[in-house]
C-alpha positions in Angstrom: -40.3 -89.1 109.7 -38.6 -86.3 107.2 -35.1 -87.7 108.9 -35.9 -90.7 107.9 -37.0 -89.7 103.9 -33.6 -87.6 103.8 -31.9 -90.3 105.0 -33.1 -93.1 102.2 -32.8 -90.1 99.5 -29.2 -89.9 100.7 -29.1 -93.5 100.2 -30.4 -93.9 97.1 -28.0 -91.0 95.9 -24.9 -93.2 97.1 -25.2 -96.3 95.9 -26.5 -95.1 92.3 -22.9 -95.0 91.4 -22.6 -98.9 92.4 -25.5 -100.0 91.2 -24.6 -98.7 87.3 -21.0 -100.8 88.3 -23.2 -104.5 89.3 -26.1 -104.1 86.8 -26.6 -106.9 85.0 -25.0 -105.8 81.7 -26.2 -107.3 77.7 -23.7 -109.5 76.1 -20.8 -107.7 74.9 -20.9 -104.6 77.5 -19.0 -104.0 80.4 -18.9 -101.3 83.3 -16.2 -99.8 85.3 -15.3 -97.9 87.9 -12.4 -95.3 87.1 -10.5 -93.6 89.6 -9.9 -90.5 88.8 -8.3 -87.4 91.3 -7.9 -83.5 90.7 -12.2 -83.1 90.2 -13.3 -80.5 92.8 -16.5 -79.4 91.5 -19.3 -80.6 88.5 -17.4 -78.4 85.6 -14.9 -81.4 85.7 -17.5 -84.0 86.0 -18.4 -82.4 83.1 -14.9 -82.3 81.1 -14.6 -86.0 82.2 -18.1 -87.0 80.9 -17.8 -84.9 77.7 -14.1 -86.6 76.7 -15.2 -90.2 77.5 -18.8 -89.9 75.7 -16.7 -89.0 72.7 -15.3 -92.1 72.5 -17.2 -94.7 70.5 -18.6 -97.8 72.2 -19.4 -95.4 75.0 -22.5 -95.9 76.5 -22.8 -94.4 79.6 -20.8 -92.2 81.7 -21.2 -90.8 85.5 -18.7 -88.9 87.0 -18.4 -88.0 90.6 -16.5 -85.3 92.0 -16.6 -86.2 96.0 -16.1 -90.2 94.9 -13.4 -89.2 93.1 -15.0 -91.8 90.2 -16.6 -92.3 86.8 -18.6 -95.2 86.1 -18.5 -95.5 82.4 -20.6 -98.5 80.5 -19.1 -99.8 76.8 -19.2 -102.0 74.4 -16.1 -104.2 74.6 -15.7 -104.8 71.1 -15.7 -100.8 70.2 -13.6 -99.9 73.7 -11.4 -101.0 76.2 -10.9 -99.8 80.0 -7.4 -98.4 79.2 -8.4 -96.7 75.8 -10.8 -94.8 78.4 -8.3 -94.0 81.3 -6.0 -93.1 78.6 -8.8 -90.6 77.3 -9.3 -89.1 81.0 -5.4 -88.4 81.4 -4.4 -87.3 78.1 -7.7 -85.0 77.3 -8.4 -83.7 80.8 -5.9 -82.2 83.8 -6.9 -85.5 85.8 -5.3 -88.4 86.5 -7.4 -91.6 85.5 -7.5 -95.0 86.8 -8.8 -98.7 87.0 -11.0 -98.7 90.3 -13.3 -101.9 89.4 -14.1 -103.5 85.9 -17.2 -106.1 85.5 -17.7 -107.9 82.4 -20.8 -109.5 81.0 
């Protein structure tokens, strides 16, 4: 029985990540999934969260270091993806790119 709670705990874990990608999103927002390679640990989830939340229209961001992602939620009319991945590459020693975007 404890297997089986570590097991949908583990679950839950990985898909949290997707689910904040396929959310149903208000008018005007979008979500993406940016690739990004060079994190190894949560210090650069970290330097990646802290240079995208400074951008406005930002209004959520979750970076992974095993994924290799950040799921970042903005408002479309404040943002765009490539204003974001050009924030990842240019203010961080990691390189940054389009994975998945979803629109409202």
């Amino acid at each position: 029985m404890r297997k089986l709670a570590m097991l949908g705990l583990a679950v839950m874990f990985l898909a949290a990540p997707a689910i904040l990608a396929d959310q149903d999103l208000p008018e005007g927002q979008s979500s993406a999934a940016i690739s990004i390679t060079g994190m190894t640990c949560g210090k650069c989830c970290t330097k990646v969260e802290t240079a995208v939340t400074k951008l406005d229209g930002v209004i959520k961001v979750e970076a992974d270091y095993e994924k290799n992602v950040a799921m970042v939620v903005y408002e479309t009319d404040k943002v765009d993806v490539a204003k974001i991945v050009e924030t990842i590459n240019s203010e961080t020693s990691f390189k940054a790119e389009v994975e998945k975007e979803t629109a409202s």
